[in-house]
C-alpha positions as CSV (number, residue, x, y, z in Angstrom):
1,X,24.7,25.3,-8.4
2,X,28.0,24.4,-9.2
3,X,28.7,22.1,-12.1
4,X,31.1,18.5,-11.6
5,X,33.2,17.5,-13.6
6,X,36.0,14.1,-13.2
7,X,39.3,15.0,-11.8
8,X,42.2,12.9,-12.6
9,X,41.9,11.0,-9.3
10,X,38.7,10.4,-10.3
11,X,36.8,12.5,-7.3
12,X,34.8,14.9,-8.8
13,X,35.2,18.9,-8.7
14,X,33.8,21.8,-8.8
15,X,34.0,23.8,-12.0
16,X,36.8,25.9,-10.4
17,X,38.5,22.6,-9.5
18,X,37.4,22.2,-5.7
19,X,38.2,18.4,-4.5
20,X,34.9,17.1,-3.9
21,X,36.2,13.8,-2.7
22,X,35.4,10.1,-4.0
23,X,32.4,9.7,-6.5
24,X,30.5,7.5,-3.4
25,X,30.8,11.1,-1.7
26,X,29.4,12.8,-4.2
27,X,25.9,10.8,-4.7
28,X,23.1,13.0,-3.5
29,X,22.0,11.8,0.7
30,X,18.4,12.3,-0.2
31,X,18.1,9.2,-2.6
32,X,17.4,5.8,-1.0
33,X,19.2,2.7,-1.8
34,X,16.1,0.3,-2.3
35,X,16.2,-1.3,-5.7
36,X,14.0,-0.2,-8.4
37,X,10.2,-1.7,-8.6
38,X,7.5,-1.2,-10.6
39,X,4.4,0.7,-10.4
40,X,1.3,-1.6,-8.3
41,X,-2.3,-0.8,-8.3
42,X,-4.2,-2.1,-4.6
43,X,-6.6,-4.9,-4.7
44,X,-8.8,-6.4,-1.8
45,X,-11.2,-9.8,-2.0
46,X,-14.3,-8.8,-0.8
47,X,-14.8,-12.0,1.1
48,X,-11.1,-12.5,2.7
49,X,-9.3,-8.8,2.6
50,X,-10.5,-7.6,6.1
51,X,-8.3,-7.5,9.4
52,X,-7.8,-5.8,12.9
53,X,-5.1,-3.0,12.2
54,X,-5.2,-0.1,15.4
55,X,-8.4,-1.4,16.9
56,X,-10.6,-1.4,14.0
57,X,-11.7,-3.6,10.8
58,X,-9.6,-2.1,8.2
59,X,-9.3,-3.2,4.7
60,X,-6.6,-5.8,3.9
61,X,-5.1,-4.5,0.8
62,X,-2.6,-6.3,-1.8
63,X,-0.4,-5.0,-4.2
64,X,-0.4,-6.2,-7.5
65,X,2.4,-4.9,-9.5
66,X,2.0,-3.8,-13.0
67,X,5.4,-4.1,-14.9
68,X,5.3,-5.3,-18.5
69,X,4.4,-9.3,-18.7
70,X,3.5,-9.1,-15.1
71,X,0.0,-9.7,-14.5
72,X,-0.8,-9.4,-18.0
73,X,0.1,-6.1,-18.3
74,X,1.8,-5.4,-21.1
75,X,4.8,-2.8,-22.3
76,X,1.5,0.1,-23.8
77,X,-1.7,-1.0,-21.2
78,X,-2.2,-2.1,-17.9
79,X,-5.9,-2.7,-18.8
80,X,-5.5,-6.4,-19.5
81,X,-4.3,-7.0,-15.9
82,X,-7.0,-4.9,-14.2
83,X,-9.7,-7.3,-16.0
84,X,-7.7,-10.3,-14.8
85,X,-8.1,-8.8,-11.5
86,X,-11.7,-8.2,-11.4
87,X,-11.9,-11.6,-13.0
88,X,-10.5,-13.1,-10.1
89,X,-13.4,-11.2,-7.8
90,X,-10.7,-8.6,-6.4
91,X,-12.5,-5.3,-5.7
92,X,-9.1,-3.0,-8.1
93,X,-8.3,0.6,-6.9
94,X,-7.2,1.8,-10.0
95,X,-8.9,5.1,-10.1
96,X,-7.3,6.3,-7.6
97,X,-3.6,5.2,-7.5
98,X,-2.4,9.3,-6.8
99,X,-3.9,8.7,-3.8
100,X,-1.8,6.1,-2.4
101,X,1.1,5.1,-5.2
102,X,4.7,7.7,-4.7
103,X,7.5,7.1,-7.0
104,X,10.8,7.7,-6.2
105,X,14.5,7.8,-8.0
106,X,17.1,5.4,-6.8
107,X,20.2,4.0,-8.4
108,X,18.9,2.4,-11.6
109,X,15.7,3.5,-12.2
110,X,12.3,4.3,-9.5
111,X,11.2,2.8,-6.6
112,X,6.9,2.8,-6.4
113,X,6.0,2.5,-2.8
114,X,2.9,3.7,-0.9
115,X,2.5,7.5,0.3
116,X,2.7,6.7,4.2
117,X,5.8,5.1,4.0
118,X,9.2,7.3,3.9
119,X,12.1,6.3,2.7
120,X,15.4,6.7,4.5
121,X,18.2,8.6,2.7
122,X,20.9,6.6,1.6
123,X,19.5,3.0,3.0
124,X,17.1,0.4,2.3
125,X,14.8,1.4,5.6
126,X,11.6,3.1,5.7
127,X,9.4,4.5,8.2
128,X,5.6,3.8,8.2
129,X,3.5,6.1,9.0
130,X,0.5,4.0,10.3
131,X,-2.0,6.4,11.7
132,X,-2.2,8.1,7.7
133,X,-2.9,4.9,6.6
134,X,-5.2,4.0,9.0
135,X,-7.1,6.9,8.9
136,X,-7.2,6.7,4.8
137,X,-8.0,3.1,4.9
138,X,-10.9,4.2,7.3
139,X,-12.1,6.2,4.2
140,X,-12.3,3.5,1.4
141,X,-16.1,2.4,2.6
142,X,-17.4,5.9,3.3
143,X,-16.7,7.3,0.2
144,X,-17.5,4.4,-1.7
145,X,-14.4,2.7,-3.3
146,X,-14.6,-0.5,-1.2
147,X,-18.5,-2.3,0.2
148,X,-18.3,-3.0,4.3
149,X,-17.2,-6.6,5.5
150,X,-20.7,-8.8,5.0
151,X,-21.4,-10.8,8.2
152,X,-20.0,-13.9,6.5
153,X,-16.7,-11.9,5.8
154,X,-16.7,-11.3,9.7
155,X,-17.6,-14.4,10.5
156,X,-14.8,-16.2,8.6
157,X,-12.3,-13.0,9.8
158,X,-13.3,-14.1,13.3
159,X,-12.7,-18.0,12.7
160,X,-8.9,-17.0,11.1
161,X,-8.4,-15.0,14.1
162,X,-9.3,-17.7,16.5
163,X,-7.3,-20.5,14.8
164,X,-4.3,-18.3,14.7
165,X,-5.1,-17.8,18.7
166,X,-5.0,-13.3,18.1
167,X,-5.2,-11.5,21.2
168,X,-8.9,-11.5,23.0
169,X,-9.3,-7.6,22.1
170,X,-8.7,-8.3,18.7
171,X,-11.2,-11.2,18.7
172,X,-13.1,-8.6,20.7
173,X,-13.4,-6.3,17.7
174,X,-14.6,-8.6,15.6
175,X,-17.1,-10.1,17.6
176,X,-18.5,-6.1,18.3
177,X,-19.1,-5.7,14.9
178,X,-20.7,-8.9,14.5
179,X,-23.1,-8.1,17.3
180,X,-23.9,-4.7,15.1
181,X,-24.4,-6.6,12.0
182,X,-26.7,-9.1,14.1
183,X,-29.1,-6.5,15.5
184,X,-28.9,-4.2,11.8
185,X,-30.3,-7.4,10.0
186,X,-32.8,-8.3,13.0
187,X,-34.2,-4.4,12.2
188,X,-33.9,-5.0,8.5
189,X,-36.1,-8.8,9.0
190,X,-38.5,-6.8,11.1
191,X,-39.2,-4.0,9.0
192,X,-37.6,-1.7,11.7
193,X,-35.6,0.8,10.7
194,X,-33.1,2.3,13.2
């Protein structure tokens, strides 16, 4: 690759003096312009973090950013801020951030974002990627990083949902699931498996 080096107009050049034109030329097209941010681990209340995304009950995950003197983190250990999470009854995927946490350089440092969301050279856009979230979001209970919604965490998902006057197939979803947890704790009561 050819080196650069500052012409006396100030555009930069290759090594054998090729104009290059200006320096805002010059800046690589794969780097987005979104500011710099730190690093986040994902947190979800048990009792509250649960919502309709795509036709399903999906987690309803927060980010909690872990910069120095943010969340008690501090400049050498996030691990003050992860208790103060768990204090605070949030369920803390820490363990696994690779999963989920990308960094990537823009001007002035890195921008932490999550894995399903591409960042558009040379602007402050992204594009989601919803269905890889959805899907991974679908895999928090089964593998066992997150319990399943309780009936009272339904229950009060379904009242917000109401109040805030959602769409009847959302409410729909909730009230399907509801049904489930209805006739799994009938069988439990009874001494009925199914």
């Amino acid at each position: 690759m050819a080196r650069l080096k500052e012409s006396a107009g100030n555009a930069p050049t290759t090594a054998g003096g090729v104009n290059l034109g200006s320096t805002e030329a010059a800046k690589p097209a794969s780097i987005s312009t979104r500011i710099p941010t730190a690093p986040f681990v994902l947190t979800q209340h048990p009792q509250l973090g649960w919502y309709v995304f795509e036709g399903k009950i999906r987690p309803d995950l927060r980010r909690k950013a872990l910069d120095p003197g943010t969340n008690g983190a501090t400049l050498h250990s996030k691990a003050a801020a992860l208790v103060a999470f768990r204090e605070k009854g949030l369920s803390v995927l820490d363990n696994i951030t690779a999963e989920y946490l990308v960094r990537s350089e823009v001007p002035g440092g890195a921008h932490h974002h999550f894995r399903w969301e591409r960042l558009i050279p040379g602007t402050t856009a992204s594009r989601p990627d919803l269905d890889g979230y959805g899907a991974w979001l679908d895999t928090l209970v089964a593998r066992g990083h997150l319990r399943p919604p309780t009936p009272d965490a339904l229950y009060g998902l379904l009242g917000k949902l109401q109040r805030e006057n959602a769409k009847p197939e959302v409410i729909a979803v909730v009230e399907a699931a509801l049904a489930e947890a209805d006739v799994q704790a009938l069988a439990v009561g009874d001494g009925v498996t199914l």
